[in-house]
C-alpha positions as CSV (number, residue, x, y, z in Angstrom):
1,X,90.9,4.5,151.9
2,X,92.2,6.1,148.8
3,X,95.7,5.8,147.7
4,X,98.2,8.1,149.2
5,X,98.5,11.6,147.3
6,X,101.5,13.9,148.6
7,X,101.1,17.7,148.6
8,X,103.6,20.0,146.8
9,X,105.4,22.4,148.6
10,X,107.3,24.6,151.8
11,X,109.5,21.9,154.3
12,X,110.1,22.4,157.3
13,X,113.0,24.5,157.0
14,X,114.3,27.3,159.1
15,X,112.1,30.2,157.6
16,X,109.0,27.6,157.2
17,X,105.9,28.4,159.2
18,X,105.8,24.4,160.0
19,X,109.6,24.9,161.6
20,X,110.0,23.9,165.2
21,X,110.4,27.2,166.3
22,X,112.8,27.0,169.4
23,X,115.0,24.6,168.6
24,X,118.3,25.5,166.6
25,X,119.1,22.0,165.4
26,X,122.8,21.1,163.8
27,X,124.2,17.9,161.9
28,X,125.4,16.4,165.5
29,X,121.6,16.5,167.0
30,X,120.3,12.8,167.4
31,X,116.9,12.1,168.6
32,X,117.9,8.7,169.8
33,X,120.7,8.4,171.8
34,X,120.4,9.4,175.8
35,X,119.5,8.4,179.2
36,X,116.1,8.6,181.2
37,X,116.7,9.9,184.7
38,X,114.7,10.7,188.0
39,X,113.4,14.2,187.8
40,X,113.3,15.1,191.6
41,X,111.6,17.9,191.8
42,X,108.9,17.1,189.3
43,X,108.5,13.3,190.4
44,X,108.0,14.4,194.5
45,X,105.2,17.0,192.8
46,X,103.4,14.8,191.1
47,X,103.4,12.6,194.1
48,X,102.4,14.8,196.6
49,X,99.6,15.5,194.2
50,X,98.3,12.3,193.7
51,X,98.3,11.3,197.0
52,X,96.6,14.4,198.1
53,X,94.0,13.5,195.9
54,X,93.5,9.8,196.5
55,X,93.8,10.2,200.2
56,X,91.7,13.9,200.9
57,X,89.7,13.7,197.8
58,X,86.8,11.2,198.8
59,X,87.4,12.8,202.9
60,X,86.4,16.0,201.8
61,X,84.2,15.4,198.6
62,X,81.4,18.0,197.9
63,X,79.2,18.7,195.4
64,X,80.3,22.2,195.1
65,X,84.1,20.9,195.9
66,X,83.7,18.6,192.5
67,X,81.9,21.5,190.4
68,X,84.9,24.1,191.7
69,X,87.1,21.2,190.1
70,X,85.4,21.2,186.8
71,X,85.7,24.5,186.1
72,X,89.1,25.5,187.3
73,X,90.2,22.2,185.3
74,X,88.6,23.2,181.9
75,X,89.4,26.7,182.1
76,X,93.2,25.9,183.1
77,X,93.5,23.2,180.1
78,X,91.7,25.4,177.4
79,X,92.3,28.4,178.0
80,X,96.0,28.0,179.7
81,X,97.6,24.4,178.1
82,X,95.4,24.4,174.5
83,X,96.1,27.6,174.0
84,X,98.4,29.5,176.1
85,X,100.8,27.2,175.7
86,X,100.5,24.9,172.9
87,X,98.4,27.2,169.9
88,X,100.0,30.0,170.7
89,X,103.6,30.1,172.7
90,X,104.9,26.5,170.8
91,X,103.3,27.1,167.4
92,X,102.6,30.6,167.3
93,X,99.1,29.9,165.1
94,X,97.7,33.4,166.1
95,X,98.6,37.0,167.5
96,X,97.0,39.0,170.7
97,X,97.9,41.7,172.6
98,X,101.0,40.9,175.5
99,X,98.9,41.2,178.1
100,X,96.6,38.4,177.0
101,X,98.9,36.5,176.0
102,X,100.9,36.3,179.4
103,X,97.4,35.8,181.2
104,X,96.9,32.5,179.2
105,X,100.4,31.2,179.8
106,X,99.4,32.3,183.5
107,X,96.9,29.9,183.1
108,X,98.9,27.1,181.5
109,X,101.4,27.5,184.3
110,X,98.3,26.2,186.9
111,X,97.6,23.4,185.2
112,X,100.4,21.9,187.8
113,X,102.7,20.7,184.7
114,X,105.6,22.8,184.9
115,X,106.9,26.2,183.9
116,X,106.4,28.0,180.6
117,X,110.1,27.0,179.2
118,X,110.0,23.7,180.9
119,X,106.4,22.9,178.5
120,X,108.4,24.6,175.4
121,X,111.2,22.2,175.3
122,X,110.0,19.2,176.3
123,X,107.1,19.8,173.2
124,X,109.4,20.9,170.8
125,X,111.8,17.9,171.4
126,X,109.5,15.4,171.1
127,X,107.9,16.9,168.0
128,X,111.4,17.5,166.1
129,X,112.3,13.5,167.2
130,X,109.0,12.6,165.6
131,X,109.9,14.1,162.7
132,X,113.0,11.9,161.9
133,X,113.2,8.8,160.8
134,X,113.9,6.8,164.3
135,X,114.1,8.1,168.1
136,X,114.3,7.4,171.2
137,X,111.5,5.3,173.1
138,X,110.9,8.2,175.5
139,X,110.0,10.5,172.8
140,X,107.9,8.0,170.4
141,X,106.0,7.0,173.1
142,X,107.5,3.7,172.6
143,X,106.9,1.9,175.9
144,X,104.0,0.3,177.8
145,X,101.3,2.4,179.2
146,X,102.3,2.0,182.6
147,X,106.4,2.2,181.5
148,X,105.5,5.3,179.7
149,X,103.7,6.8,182.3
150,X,106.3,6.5,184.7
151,X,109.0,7.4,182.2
152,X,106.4,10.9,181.3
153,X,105.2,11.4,184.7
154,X,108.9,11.4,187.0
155,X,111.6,11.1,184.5
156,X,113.5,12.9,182.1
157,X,115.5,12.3,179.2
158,X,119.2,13.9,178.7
159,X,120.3,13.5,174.8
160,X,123.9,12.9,174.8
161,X,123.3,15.8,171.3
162,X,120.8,17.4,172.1
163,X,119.7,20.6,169.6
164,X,120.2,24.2,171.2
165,X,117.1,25.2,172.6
166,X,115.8,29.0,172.8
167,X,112.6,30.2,173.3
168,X,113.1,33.3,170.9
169,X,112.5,37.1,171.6
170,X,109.5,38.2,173.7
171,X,109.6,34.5,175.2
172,X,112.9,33.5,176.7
173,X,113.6,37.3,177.7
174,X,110.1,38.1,179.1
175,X,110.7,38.7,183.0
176,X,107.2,37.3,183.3
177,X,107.9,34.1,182.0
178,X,111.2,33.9,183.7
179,X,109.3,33.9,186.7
180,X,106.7,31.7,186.1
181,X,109.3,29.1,185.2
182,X,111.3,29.1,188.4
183,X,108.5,29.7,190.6
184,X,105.7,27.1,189.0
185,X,104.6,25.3,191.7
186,X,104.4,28.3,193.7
187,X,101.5,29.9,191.6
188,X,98.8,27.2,193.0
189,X,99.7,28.8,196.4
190,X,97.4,32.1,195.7
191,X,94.4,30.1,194.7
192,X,94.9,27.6,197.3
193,X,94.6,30.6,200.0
194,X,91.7,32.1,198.0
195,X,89.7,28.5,197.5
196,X,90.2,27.7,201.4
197,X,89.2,30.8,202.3
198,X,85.7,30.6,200.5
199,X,84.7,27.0,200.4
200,X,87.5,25.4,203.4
201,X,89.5,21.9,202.5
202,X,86.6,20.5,200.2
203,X,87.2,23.0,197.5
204,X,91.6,23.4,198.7
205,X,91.6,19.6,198.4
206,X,89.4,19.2,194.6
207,X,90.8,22.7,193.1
208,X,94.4,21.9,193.5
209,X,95.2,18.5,194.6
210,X,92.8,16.3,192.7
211,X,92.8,19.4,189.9
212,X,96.5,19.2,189.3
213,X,96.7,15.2,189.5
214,X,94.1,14.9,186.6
215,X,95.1,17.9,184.0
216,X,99.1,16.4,184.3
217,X,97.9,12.6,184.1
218,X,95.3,13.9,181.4
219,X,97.7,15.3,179.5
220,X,99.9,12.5,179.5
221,X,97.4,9.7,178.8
222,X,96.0,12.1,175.7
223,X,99.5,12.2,174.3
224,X,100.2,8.2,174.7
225,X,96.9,7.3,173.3
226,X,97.0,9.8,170.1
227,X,100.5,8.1,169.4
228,X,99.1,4.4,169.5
229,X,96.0,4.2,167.8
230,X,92.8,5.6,166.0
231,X,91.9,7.2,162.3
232,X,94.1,9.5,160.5
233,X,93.8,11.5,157.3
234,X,97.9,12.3,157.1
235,X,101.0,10.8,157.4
236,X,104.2,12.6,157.6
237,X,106.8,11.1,155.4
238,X,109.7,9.7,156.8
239,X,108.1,10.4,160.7
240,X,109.2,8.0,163.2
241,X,105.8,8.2,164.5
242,X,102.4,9.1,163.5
243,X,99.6,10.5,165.1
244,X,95.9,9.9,165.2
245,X,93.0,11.5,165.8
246,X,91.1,10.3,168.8
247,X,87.4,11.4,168.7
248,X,86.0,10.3,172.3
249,X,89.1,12.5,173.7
250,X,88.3,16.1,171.9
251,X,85.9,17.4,174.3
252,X,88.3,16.9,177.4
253,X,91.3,18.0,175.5
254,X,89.7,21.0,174.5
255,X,90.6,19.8,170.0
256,X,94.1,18.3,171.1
257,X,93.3,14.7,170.1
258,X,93.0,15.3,166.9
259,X,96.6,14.7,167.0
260,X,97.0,13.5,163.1
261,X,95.8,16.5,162.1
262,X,97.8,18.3,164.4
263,X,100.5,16.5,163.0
264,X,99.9,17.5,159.3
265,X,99.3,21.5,160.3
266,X,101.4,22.3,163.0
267,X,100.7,25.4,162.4
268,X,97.4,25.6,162.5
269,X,95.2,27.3,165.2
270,X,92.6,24.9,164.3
271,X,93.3,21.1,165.0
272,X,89.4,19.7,164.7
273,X,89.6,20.3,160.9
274,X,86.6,18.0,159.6
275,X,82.7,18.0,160.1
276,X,81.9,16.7,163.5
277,X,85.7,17.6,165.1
278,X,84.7,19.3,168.2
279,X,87.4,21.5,169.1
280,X,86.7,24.3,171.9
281,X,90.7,25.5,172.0
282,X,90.1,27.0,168.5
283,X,86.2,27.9,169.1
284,X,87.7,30.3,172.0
285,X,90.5,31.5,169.7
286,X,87.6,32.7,167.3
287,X,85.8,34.5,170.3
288,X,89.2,36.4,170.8
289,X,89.3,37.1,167.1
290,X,85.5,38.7,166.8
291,X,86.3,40.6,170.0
292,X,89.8,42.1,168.3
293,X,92.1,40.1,170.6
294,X,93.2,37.7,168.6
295,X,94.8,38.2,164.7
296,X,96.5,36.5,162.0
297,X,94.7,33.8,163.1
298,X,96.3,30.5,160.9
299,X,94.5,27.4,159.5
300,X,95.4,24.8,156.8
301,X,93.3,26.9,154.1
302,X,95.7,30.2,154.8
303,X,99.0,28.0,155.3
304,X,100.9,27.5,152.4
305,X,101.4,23.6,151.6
306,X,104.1,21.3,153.2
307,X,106.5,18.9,152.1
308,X,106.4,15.6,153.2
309,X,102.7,15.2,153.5
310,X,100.9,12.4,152.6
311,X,96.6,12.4,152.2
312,X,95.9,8.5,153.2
313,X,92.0,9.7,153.5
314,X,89.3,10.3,151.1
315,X,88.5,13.5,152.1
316,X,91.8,14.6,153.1
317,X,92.7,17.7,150.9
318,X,88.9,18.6,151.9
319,X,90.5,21.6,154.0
320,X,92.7,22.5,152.0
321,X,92.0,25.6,148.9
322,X,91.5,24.4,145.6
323,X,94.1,24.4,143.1
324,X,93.8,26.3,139.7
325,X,93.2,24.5,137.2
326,X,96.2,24.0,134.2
327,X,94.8,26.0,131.0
């Protein structure tokens, strides 16, 4: 461990490229006071979910049934959650056509989570109540695993002053999107028909039920366990909580549990930033790139330096340009 070394730099101010992009924050927002609720509709989903897969799943388990799973539950998290959602609606690390771009939040949307402005704010929340210097439980991860679960998994939390929350232009006014959010659990009922139709309630039951159940618990469990322990190469002054990377978790996450340096380079496509960082969300983004679908693609070499930012690795700075030297 070397001793801490803080870059110069940008903050995260309103025109920064390490802002949080759809809130519009004021003096009166506070991360810490408010009240976790039932959410109804999300908690009987997630239910009905996990029962269908605990109850139907070993009745109808096939070999094909499981393999059906796999690959709708990889491309749905990398392709649709990784990137979709988090790389590129949230953070906004690279451009592609509209068209592709709506296809991947298509894909976000069947991971089973919620709806596209439902995933927006409830990210960008959390990672603006990071930031500050204390929040609330809910958003630090701040209970027990099986208290945070329940809180993540059926609740919600209502700030008393919360920050203004809009999507932006192309987002929050895209008809497509609009859909998607009020119709989200509807969009499983397509595949559903199409999955029943070719391989009958073995591949209905394991490409929705037991699909759904583990990318939303996935997700979840990812997020609690990159908040609680393992190596980092960052820390984010005055945060309220850090995050770590979590090596064992980057193939299933498709790169998301390298959370610290997720953390440092928000804005980064590219979250596995160190020699043996597997990350497959930012190996597809390259794909797009060398087939001219993707642009502008960001990492922590192009990104100019952030405030606030403390190396607490050796190797930290490693991915970052180096300086000119004083003459």
């Amino acid at each position: 461990m070397t001793e801490p070394t803080q870059t110069n730099a940008l903050n995260d101010s309103a025109d920064g490229p390490y802002k949080v992009n759809s809130l519009r924050i004021d003096p009166n927002s506070d991360p810490m006071q408010g009240k976790v609720s039932w959410d109804v509709s999300r908690s009987l989903w997630n239910t009905g979910m996990l029962l269908g897969a605990l109850i139907l799943g070993p009745m109808y388990f096939s070999w094909s049934a499981f393999l059906v799973f796999l690959v709708l539950l990889e491309l749905t998290m990398c392709t649709g959650h990784s990137i979709g959602f988090h790389r590129r609606l949230i953070h906004r690390t690279f451009q592609c056509p509209k068209w592709l771009e709506r296809t991947l939040v298509w894909t976000g949307t069947m991971v089973g989570m919620q709806g596209p402005f439902w995933v927006i704010q409830s990210h960008d929340f959390r990672d603006w109540a990071q930031r500050q210097p204390n929040c609330h439980p809910y958003l630090r991860h701040g209970q027990g695993m099986l208290k945070d679960a329940f809180w993540n998994l059926h609740c919600k939390l209502d700030l008393e002053q919360p920050p203004g929350f809009d999507p932006g232009p192309g987002i929050g006014d895209d008809r497509f999107y609009q859909f998607l959010q009020r119709y989200w659990m509807l969009q499983q009922l397509p595949l559903a028909v199409i999955l029943y139709l070719i391989g009958g309630m073995p591949w209905l039951v394991w490409g929705i039920c037991v699909r759904v159940t583990t990318g939303v618990s996935m997700h979840w469990f990812v997020g609690y366990i990159c908040h609680s322990h393992g190596p980092q190469s960052w820390h984010v002054n005055n945060g309220s909580i850090q995050a770590h990377n979590v090596p064992w978790a980057a193939i299933p996450s498709m790169g998301e549990s390298w959370h610290n340096n997720h953390h440092a380079f928000p804005a980064s496509a590219r979250h596995g930033l160190y020699p043996g960082q597997t990350d497959l969300g930012f190996g597809f983004i390259r794909l797009l790139e060398k087939a001219g679908l993707a642009w502008n693609v960001q990492t922590p070499e192009v990104l100019p330096a952030r405030s606030g930012l403390t190396a607490v690795a050796e190797d930290a700075h490693s991915v970052l340009p180096k300086q000119p030297i004083d003459t």
